[in-house]
N, CA, C and O atoms as CSV, one atom per row, in Angstrom:
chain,resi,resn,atom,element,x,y,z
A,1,UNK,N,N,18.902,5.493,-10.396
A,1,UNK,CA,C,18.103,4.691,-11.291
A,1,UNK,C,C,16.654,5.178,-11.299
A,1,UNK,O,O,16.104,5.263,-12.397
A,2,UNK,N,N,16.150,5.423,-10.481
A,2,UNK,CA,C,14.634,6.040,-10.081
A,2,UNK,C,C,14.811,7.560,-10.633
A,2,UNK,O,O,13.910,7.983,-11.358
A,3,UNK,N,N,15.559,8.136,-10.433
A,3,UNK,CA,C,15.647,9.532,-11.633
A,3,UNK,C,C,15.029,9.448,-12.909
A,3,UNK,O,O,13.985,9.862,-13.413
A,4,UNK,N,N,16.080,8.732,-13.293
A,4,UNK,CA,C,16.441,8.068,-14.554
A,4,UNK,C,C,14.721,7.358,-15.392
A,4,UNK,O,O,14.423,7.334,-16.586
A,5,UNK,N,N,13.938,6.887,-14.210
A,5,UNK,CA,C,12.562,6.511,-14.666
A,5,UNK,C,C,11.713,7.744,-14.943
A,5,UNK,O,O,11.130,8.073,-15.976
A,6,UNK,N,N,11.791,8.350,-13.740
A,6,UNK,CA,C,11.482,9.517,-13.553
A,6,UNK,C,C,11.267,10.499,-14.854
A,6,UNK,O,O,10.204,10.920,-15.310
A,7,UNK,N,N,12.832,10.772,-15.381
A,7,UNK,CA,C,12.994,11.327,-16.478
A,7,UNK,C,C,12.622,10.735,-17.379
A,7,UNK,O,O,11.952,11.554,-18.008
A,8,UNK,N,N,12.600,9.791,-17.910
A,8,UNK,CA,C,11.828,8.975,-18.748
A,8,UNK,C,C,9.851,9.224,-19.241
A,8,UNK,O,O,9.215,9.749,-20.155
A,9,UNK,N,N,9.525,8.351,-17.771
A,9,UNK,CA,C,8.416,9.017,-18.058
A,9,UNK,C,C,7.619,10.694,-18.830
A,9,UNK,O,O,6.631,10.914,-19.530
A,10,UNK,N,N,8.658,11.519,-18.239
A,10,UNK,CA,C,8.793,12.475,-18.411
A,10,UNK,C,C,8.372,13.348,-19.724
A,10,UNK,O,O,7.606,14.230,-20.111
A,11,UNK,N,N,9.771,12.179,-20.266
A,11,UNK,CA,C,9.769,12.829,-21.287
A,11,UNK,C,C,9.026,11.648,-23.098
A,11,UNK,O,O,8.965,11.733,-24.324
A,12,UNK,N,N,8.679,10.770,-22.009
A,12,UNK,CA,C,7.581,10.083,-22.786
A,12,UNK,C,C,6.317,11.128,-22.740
A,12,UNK,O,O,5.835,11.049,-23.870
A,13,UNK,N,N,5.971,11.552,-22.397
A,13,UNK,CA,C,4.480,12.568,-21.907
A,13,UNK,C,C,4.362,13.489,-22.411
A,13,UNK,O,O,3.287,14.082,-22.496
A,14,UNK,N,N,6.093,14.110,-23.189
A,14,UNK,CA,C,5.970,15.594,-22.827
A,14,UNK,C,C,5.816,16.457,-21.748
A,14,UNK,O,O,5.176,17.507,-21.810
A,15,UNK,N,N,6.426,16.010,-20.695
A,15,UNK,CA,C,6.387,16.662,-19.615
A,15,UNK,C,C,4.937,17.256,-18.794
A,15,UNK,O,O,4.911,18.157,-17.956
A,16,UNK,N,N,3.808,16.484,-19.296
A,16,UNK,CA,C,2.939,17.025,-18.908
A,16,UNK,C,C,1.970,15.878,-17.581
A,16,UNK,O,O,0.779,15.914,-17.272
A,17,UNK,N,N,3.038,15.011,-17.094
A,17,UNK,CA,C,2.670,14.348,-15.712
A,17,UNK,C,C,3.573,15.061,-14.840
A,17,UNK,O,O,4.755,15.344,-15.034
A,18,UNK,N,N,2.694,15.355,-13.663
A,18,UNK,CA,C,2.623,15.509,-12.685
A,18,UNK,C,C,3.341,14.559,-11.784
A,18,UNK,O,O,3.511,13.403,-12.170
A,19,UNK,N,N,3.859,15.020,-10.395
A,19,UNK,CA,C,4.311,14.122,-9.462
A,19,UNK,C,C,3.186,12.387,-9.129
A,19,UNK,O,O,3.597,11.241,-8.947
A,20,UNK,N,N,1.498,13.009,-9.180
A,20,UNK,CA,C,0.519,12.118,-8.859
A,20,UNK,C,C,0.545,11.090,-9.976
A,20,UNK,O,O,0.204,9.944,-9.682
A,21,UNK,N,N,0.938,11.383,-11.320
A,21,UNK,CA,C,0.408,10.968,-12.325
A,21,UNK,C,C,2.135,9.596,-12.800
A,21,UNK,O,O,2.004,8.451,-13.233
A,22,UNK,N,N,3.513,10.329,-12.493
A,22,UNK,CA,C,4.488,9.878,-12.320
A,22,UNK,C,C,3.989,8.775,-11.348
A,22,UNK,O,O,3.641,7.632,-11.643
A,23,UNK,N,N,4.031,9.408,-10.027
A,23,UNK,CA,C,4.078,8.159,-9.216
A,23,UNK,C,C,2.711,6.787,-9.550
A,23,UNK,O,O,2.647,5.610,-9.195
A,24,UNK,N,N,2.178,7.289,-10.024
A,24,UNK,CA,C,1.126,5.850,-10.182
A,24,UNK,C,C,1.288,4.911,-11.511
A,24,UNK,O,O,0.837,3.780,-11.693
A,25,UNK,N,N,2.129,5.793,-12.449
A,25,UNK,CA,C,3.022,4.808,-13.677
A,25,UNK,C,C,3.859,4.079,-12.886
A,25,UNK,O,O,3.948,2.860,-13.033
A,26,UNK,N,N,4.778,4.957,-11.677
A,26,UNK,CA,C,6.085,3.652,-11.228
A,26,UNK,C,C,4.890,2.496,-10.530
A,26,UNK,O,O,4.761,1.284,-10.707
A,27,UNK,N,N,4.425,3.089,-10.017
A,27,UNK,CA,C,3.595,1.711,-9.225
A,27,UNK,C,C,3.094,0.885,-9.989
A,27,UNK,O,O,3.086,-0.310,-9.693
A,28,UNK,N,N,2.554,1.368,-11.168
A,28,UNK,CA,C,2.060,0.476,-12.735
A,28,UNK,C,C,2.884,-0.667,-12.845
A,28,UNK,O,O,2.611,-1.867,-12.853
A,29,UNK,N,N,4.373,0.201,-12.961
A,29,UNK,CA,C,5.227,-0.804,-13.525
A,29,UNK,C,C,5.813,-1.614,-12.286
A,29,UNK,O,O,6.762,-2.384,-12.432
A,30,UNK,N,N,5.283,-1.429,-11.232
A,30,UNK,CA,C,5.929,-2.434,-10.358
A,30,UNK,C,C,7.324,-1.861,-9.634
A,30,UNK,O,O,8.110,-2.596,-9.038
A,31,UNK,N,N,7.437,-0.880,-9.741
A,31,UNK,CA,C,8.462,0.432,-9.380
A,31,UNK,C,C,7.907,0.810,-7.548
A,31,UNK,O,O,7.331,1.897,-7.496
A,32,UNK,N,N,8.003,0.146,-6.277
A,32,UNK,CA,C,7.519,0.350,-5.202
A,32,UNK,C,C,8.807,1.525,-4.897
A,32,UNK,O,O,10.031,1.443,-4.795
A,33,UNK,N,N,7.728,2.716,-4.813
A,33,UNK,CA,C,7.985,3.956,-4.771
A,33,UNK,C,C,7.211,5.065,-3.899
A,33,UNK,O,O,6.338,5.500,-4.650
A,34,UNK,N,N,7.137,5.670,-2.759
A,34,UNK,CA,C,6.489,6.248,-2.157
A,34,UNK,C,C,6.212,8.133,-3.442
A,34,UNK,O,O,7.030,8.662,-4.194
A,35,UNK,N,N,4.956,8.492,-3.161
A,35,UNK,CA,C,4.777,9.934,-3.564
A,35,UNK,C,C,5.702,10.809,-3.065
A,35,UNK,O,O,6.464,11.300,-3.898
A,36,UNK,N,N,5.804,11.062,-2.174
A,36,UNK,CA,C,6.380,11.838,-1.595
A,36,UNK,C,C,8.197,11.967,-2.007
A,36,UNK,O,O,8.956,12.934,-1.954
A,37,UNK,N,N,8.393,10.714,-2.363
A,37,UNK,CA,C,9.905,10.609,-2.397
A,37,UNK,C,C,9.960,11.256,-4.633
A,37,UNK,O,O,10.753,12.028,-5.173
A,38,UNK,N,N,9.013,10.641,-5.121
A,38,UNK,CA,C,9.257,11.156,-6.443
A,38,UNK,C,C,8.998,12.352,-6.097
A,38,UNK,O,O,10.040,12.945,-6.373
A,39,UNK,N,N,8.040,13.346,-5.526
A,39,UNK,CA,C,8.036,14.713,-5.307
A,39,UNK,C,C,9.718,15.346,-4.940
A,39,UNK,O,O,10.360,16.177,-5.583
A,40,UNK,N,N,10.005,14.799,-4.006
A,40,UNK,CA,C,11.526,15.573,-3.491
A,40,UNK,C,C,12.605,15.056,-5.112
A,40,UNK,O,O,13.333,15.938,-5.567
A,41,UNK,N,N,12.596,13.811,-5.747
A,41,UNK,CA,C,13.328,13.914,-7.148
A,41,UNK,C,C,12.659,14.663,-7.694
A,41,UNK,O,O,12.931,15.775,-7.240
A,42,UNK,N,N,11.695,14.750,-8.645
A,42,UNK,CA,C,11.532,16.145,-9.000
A,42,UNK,C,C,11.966,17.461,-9.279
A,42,UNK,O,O,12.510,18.116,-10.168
A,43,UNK,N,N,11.346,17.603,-7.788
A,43,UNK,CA,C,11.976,19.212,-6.896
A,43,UNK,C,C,13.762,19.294,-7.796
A,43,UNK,O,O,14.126,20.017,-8.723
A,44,UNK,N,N,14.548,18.182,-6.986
A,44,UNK,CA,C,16.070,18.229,-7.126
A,44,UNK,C,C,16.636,18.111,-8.454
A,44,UNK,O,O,17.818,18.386,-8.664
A,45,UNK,N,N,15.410,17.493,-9.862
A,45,UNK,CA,C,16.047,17.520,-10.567
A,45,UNK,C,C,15.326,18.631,-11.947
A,45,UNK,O,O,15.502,18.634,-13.165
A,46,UNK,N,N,14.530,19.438,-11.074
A,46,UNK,CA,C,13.526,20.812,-11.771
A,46,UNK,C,C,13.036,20.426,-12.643
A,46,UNK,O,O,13.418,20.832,-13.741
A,47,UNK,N,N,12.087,19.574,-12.565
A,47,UNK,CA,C,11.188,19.030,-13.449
A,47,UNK,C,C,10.024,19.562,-12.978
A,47,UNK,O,O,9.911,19.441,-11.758
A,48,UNK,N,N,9.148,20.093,-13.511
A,48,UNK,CA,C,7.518,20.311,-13.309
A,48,UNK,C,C,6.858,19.420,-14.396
A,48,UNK,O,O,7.476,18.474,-14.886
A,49,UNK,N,N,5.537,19.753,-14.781
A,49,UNK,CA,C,4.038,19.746,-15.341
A,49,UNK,C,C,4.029,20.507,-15.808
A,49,UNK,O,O,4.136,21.567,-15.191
A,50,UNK,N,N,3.912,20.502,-17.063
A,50,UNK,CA,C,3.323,21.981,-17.810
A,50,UNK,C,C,2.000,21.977,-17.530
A,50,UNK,O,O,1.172,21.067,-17.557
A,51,UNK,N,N,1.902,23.367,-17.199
A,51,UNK,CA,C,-0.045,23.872,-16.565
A,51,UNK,C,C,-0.732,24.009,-17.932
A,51,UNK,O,O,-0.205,24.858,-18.651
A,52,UNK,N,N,-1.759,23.383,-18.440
A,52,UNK,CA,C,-2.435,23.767,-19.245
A,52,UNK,C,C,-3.292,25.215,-19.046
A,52,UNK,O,O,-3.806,25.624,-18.005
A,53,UNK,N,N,-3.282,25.799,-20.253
A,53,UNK,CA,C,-4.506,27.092,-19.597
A,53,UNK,C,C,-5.300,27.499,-20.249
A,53,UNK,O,O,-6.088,28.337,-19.812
């Protein structure tokens, strides 16, 4: 289910949040979620940030 937000956000953004920027929307929404743990979903489900340049 936390993927699933995960991906969401995601792809509300355009992919352009970050793990920091993810995790402080779940906390927005009341989603008690450690950083570290959306970092390792992420990782597992190959999602990045597109780097602006």
């Amino acid at each position: 289910m936390l993927a699933a937000h995960i991906q969401q956000i995601g792809h509300e953004n355009e992919h352009n949040y970050g793990v920091q920027k993810i995790y402080e929307e779940l906390n927005g929404k009341e989603i008690s979620v450690g950083r570290s743990r959306v970092q390792r979903l992420m990782h597992q489900q190959g999602s990045k940030a597109q780097i602006k340049k």
